[in-house]
N, C-alpha and C positions, 0 to 999 in steps of 0.2 A: 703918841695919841692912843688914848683906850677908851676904850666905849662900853657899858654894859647894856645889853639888852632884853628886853622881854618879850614875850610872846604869846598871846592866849585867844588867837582870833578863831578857836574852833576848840577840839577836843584833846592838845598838846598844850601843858603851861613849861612856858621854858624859861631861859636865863644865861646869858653867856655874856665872854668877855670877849671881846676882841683889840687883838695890838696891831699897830702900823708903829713901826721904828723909821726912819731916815736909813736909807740906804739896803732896807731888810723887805725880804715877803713879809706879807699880812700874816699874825701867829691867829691861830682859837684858840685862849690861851685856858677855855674853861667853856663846856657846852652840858650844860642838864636838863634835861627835856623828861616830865613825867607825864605817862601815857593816859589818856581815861577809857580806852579800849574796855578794859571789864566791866566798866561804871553805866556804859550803852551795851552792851553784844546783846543785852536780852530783849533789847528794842530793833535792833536789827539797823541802826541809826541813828543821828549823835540827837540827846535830848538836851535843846540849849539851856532849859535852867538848871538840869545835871550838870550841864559842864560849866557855867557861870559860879553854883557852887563849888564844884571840885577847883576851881582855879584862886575862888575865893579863902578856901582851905589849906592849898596849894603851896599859891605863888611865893610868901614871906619865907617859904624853909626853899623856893626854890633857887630865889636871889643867894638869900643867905650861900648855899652849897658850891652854886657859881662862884660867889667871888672866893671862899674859901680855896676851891677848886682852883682857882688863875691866881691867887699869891697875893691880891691886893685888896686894897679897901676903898672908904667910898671918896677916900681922901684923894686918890692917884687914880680916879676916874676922870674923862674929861668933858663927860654928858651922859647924859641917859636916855637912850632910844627907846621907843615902844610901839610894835604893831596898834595903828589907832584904825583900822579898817584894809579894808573890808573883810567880811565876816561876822559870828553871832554877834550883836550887839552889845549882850551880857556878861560877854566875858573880854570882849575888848572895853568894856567899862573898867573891867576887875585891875589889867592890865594897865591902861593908860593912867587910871586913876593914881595906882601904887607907883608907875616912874613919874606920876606929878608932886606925888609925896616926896619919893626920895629926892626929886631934883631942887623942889623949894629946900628942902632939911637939908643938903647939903651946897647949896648953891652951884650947885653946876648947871649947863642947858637942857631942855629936854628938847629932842627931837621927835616928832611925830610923823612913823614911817607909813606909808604904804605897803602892805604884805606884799604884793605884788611885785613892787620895786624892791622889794629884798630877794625874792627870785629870779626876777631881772638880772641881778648885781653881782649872784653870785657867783658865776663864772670869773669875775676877776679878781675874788677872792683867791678862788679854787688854783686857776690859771694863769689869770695877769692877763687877762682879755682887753685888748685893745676895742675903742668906737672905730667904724659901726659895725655890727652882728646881727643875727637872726634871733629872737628868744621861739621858739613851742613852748605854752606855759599849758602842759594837761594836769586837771587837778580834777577836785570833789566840784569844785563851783566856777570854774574855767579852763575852757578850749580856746586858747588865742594863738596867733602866729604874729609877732611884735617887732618892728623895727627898733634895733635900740641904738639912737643915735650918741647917747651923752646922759650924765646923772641927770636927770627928771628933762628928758628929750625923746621922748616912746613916739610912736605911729602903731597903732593897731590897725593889719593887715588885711585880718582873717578873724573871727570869731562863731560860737556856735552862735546859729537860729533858734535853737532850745534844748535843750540838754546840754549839761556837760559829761565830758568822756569819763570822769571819776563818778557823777551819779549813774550813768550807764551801768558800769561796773558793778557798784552798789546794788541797784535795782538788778540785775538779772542775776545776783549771787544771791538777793534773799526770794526770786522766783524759783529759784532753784533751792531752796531753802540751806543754802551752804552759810556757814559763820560771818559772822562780822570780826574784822572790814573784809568785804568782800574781794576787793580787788587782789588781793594777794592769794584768797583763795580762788577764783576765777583761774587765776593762771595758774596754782598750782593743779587743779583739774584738768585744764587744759592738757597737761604732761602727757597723760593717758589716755587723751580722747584721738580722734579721726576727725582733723579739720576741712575734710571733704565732706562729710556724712547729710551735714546741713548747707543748703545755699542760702546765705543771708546778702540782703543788700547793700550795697555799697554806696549810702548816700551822698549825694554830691559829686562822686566820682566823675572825671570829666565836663562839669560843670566848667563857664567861665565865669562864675560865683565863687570868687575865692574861700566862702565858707564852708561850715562846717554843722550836719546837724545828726543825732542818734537818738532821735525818739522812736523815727520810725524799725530802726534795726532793735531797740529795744522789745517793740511792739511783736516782730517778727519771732524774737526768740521766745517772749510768752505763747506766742500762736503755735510755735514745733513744742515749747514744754506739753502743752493741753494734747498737741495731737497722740503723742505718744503714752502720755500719763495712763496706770503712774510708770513714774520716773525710776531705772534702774542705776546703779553708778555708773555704767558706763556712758547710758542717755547723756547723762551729767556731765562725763567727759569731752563726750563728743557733742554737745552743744556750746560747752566751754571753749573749747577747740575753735571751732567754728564761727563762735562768736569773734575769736580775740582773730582769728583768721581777717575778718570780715572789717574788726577797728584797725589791722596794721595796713593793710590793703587801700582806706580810705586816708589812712594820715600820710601814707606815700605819695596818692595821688595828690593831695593838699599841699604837703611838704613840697613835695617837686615843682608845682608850680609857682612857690614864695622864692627858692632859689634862683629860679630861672627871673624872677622881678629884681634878685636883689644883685645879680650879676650884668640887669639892665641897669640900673641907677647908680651904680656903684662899681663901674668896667676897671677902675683904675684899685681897687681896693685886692692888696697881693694876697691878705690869707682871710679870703673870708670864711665865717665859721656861723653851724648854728649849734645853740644851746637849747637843751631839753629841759625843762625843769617843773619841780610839783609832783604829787605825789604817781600820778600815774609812769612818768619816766623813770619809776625801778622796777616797771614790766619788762621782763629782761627781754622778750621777743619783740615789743614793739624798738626796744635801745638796739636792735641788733640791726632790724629791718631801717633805721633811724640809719643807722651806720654807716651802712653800705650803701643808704642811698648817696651820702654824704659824701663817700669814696669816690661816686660813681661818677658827679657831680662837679668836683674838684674842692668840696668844703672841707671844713676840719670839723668834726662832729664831737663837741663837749659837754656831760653829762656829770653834773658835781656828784661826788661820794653818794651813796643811796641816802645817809643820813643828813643830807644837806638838799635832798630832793623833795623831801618831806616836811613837814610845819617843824621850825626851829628858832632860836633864839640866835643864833651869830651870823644869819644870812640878815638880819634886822638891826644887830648892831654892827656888823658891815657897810647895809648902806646908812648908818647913822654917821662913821666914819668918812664915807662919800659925799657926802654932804655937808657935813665939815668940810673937807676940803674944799668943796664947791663953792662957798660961802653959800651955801641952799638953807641955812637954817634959820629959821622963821622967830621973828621977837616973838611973838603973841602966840607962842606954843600950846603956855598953860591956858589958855583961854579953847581949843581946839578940841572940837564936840568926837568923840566917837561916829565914826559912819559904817554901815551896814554895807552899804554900796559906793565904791570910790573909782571909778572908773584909772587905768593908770594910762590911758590916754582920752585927754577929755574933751579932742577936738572931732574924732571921728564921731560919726553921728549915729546914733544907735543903729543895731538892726532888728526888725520885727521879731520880736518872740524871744529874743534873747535877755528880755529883763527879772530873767526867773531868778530867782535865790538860792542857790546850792546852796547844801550841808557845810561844805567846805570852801572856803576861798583860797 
């Protein structure tokens, strides 16, 4: 079984192959992901018809490279998955459209994934991750804590009331006026700061409101940037510090209490585990604190490769693969609209405030 997939629900067009053999682990038999990082740094933030075009210019040499890359053609493909939401709109058009192309032109299925449920999935790529687990999905446009019971079977647990943890990041790295993407620079600042210097708050903490909210600490760290301006590097570090001090503090408290629900529900399950994933889980300090709570706890704590933490093409032709098997795939594919917003559990009922639109899905 092989699946190619594409990817372009933000500011990454990607394209990979992925193999399941009988009796074999799942191979990436081909992963090419081209970045639009320089195409926004001077916006401080991803500009969606920037990236609809760069995806538009993109994608055909992206495919192309992939399958060159995995050894096969489009003949020995056996569908073609494509992120159809959630995220820009524009460039999940560019995406969805070109695997509607190839799949009529070569009559294979298309499947129409959920970004979501591709980071959901891909611990059992990674791993060989047994139902059910924990997902933490921290990104640019989602804070969630997920039950994953079975291929398109979620419960969402926990979510932000507004903000997400990747726009946090974002926003306090360009108040800080440090480069885009910020979240990597955030934490590389962090290195050399004193994450005692600033008290920031810890929202939610000990709530019995399983969620999650960071506008207000966002808020706080603009209030110490102004109090001390201007701003020295060190400021910079030690507000860095402090900040990420103040988000690993608050996903622990969160964290620990989804463990303790899922070892109520689930008493008889021998290796339960949770999974990080999305871009903020290659903040090495939050993976660490992640870890050991996980140790501390009795779970197995799994964090796929950094490059599979991030917007990609073989976490999407993954679960295109899984759904195959599932028999999940849908006749009336080519008929299936692009969505901005896809909830990947669509039974929980919203929560107040949480209908904002990140940068990133």
């Amino acid at each position: 079984m092989r699946v190619l997939g594409i990817e372009t629900s933000c500011d990454e067009t990607a394209a990979s192959v992925v193999a399941l053999e009988p009796g074999q682990a799942p191979r990436i038999l081909s992963s090419t992901v081209f970045s639009q990082i320089e195409e926004h740094a001077a916006f401080g933030g991803v500009v969606p018809e920037i990236a609809a075009r760069a995806h538009v210019e993109a994608l055909d040499g992206i495919v192309e490279a992939a399958l060159e890359d995995s050894g096969v053609g489009f003949e020995d493909i056996d569908a073609i998955a494509a992120t159809a939401g959630p995220g820009l709109v524009g460039g999940l058009i560019v995406g969805l459209m070109t695997a509607k192309a190839i799949a009529a032109s070569v009559g294979k299925p298309l499947i129409a994934i959920n970004h979501l449920e591709g980071h959901a999935l891909t611990a059992r790529l990674t791993d060989n991750l047994a139902f059910p687990y924990l997902l933490l999905l921290v990104s640019g446009g989602h804070t969630q804590i997920v039950l994953v019971r079975g291929v398109g079977d979620y419960q969402r647990w926990a979510t932000t009331i507004d903000d997400a943890l990747g726009e946090a990041f974002d926003k306090t790295a360009k108040m800080l006026a440090l480069p885009y993407p910020g979240g990597p620079n955030v934490e590389k600042a962090a290195q050399s700061g004193d994450a005692t210097r600033f008290v920031f708050p810890r929202p939610m903490k000990g709530s019995a409101q399983p969620d999650f909210s960071f506008s207000g600490l966002k808020t706080s760290v603009r209030q110490a940037a102004t109090a001390v301006a201007p701003l020295s590097d060190q400021d910079v570090a030690d507000i860095c510090a402090s900040f990420q001090a103040a988000v690993a503090d608050t996903l622990g408290d969160r964290v620990k209490r989804a463990l303790a629900r899922f070892r109520d529900e689930f008493p008889d399950c021998e290796t339960p585990a949770l999974v990080v994933a999305g871009g903020v889980a290659a903040n090495k300090q939050i993976r660490a604190l992640l870890e050991k709570l996980c140790a501390k706890n009795g779970f197995a704590f799994i964090a796929p490769p950094m490059a599979l933490c991030t917007d990609n093409a073989a976490m999407i032709a993954w679960a295109g693969i899984e759904r195959l098997r599932a028999g999940l795939v849908e006749p009336d594919a080519f008929d299936f609209v692009p969505r901005s917003r896809w909830p990947l559990d669509s039974v929980s009922a919203p929560i107040v405030g949480s209908g904002r639109r990140g940068a990133k899905a």
